[in-house]
C-alpha positions as CSV (number, residue, x, y, z in Angstrom):
1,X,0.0,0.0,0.0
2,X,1.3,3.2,-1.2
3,X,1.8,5.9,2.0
4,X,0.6,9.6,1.8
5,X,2.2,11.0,4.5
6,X,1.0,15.3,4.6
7,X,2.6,18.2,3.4
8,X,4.7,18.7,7.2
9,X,8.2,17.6,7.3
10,X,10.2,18.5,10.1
11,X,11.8,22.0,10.7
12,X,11.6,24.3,13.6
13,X,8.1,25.8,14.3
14,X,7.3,29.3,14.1
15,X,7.3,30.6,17.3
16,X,4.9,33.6,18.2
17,X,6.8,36.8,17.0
18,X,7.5,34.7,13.1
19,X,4.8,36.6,10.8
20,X,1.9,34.6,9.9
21,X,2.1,33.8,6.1
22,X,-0.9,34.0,4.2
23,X,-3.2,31.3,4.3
24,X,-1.3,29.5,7.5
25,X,-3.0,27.9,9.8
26,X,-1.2,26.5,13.0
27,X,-1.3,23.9,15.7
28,X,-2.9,26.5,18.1
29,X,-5.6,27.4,15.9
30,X,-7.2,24.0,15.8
31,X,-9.3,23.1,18.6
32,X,-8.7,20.4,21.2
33,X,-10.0,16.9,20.3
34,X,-12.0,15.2,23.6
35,X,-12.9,11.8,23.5
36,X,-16.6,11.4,23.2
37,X,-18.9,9.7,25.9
38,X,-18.5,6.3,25.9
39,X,-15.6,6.0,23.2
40,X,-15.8,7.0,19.4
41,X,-16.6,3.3,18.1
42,X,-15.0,0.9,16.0
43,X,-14.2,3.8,13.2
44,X,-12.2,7.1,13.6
45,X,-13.3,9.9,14.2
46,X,-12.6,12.6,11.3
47,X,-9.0,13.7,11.5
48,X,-8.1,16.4,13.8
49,X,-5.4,17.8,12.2
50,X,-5.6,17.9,8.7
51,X,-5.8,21.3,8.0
52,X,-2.6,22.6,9.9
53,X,0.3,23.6,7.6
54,X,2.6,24.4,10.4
55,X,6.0,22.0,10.4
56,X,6.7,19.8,12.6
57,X,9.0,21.0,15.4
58,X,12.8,20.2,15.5
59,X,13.9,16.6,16.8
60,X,9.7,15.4,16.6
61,X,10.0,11.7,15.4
62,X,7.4,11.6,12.2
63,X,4.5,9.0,13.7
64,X,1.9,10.3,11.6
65,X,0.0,7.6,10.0
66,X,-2.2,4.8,10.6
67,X,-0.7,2.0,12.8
68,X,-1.3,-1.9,13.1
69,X,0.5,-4.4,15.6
70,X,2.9,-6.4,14.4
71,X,4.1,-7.7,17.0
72,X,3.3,-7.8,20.7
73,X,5.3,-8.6,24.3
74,X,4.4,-8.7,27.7
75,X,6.9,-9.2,29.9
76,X,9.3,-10.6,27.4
77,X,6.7,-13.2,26.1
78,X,4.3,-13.0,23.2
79,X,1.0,-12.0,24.0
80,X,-1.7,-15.1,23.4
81,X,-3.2,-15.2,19.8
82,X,-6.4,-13.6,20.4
83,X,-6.0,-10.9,22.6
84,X,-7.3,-7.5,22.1
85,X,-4.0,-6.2,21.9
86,X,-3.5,-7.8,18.1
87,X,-6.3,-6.3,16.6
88,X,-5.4,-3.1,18.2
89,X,-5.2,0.1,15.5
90,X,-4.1,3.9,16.1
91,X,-4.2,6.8,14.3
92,X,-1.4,9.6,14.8
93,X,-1.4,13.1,13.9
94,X,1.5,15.8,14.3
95,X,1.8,19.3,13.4
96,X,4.3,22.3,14.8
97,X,4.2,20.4,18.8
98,X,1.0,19.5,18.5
99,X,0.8,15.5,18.8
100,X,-3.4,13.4,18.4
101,X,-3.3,9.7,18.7
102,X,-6.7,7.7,18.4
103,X,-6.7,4.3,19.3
104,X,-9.2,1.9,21.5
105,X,-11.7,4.2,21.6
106,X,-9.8,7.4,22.8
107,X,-8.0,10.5,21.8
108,X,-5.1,11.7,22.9
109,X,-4.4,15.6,21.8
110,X,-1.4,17.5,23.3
111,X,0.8,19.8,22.6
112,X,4.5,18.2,23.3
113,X,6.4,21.1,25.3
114,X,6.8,19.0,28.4
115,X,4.3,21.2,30.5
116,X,1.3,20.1,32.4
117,X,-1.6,22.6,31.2
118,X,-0.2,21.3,26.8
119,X,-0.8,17.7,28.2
120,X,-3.1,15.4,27.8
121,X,-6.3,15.4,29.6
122,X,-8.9,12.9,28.2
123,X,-10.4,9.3,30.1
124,X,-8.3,6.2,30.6
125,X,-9.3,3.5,27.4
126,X,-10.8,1.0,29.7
127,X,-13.9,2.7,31.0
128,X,-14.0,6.1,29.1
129,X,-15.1,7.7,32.3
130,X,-12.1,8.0,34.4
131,X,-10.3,11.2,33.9
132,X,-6.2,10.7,32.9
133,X,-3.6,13.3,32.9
134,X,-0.5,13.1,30.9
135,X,3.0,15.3,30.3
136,X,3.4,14.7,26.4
137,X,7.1,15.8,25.4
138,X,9.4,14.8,22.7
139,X,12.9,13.2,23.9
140,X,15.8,12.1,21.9
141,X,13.4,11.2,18.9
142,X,10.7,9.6,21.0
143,X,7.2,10.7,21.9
144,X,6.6,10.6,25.7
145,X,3.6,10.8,28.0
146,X,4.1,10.7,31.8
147,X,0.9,10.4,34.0
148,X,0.5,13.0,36.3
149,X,0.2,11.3,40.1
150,X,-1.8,14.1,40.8
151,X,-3.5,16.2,38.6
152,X,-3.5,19.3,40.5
153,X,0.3,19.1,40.9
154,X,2.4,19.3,37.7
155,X,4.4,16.1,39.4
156,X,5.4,12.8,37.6
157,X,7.9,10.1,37.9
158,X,10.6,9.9,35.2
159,X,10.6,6.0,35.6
160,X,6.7,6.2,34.9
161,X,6.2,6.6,31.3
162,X,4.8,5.3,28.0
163,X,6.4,5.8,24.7
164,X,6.2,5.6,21.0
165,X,9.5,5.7,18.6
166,X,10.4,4.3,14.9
167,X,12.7,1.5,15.0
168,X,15.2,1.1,12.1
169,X,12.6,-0.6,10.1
170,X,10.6,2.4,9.9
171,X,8.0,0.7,12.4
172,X,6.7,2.3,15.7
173,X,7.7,0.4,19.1
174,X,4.8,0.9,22.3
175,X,5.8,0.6,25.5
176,X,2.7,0.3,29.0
177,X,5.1,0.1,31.7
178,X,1.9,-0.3,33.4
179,X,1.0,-3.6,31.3
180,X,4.6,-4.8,31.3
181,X,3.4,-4.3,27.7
182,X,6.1,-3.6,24.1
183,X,4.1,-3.7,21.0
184,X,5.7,-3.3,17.0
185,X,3.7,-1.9,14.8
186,X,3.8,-1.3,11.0
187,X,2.2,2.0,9.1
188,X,-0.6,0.4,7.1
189,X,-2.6,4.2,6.2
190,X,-2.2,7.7,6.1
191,X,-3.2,10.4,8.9
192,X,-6.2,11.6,6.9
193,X,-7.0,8.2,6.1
194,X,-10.6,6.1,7.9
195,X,-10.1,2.4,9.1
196,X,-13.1,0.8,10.7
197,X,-11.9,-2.1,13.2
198,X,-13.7,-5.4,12.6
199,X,-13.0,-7.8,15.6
200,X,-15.7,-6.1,17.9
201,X,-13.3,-6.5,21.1
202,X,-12.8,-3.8,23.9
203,X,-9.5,-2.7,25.0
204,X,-8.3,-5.3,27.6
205,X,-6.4,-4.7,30.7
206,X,-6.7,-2.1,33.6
207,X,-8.7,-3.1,36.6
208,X,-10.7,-6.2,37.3
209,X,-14.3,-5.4,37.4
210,X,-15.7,-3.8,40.4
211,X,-11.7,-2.3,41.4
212,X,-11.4,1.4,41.3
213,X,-9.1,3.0,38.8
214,X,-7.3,4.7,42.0
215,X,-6.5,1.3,43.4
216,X,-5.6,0.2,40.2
217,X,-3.1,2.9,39.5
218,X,-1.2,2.4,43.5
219,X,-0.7,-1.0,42.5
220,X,0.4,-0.5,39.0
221,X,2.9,2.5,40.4
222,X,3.9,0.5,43.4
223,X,5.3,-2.4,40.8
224,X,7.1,0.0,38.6
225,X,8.6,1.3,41.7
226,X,9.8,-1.3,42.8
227,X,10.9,-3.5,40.1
């Protein structure tokens, strides 16, 4: 399949004072993306992004595209055939810092600065209701998120982070320190392209039934913490 990947490529941004050319719409001038209620369904939502002509910003690793697992590891072992986790799909947009992934349901939109109010603030995948904060940033070519411990509080724990980068294949490698979770995946679409998912699964993981998310989360940072 042939890739159209959009008219950005990778140059430093125009910061505030750099005139506006005509007909130049930046990252800033698009609207946040929210997840709706209960998720946005097996199909994405319309892209997010597509209008922006701002470049991406300097040392941004080019995600943008539709994305497929490949492979998938937890803990060092392949995941069981079956699992939601091989059917999983995600859409990712970039332009100037501004970074929207879709994928299980969700949508991630932050501007990647490394500051607390640009992050991201949407509902954790795995009951669309519970409220997550992230730090989104850009380090040494990878795209980082670190949960906030506490939203109020611009704090997070380096060790405490999930992250997306190319590999030398040109694929993108996932890592959910929280799932003990690495998945490869390979660009099978665009970032203005649809994709409807056929398998009819929900995302998998997070707390057994009837376990609050905070629970969930002391546990899940008391392993990383210790391990």
């Amino acid at each position: 399949m042939a890739i159209v990947v959009a008219s950005c490529s990778p140059h430093d941004t125009p910061t505030a004072a750099t005139p506006r050319r005509p007909g130049e719409v930046r990252a800033g001038d698009i609207p946040i993306a929210h997840t709706p209620p209960g998720g946005y369904g097996p199909s994405f939502p319309a892209p997010v992004l597509a209008g922006c002509t701002e470049p991406l910003i300097a040392g941004a690793p080019d995600l943008r595209g539709i994305w497929k697992t490949l492979r998938a590891e937890r803990g060092g072992q392949p995941v069981p055939a079956g699992a939601y986790i091989w059917f999983y799909v995600e859409r990712i947009e970039q332009c100037g810092d501004r970074i929207v992934d879709m994928g299980g349901g969700t949508i991630a939109d932050a501007r990647a600065d490394g500051t607390a109010a640009n992050g991201v603030h949407d509902v954790s995948v795995f009951d669309y209701t519970t409220p997550i904060h992230a730090v989104a940033s850009y380090e040494d070519g990878t795209f980082v998120l670190r949960p906030l411990i506490v939203p109020a509080i611009p704090l997070t724990i380096g060790r405490i982070k999930v992250t997306r980068r190319l590999d030398a294949d040109g694929r993108m490698v996932w890592t959910r320190p929280d799932q003990d979770l690495t998945v490869t995946l390979e660009r099978v679409g665009s970032a203005t392209d649809g994709y409807t998912r056929q398998d009819g699964l929900r995302p998998d993981g997070g707390p057994p039934p009837g376990t609050p998310m905070w629970r969930y989360r002391l546990k899940v940072l008391w392993k990383i913490l210790t391990s």
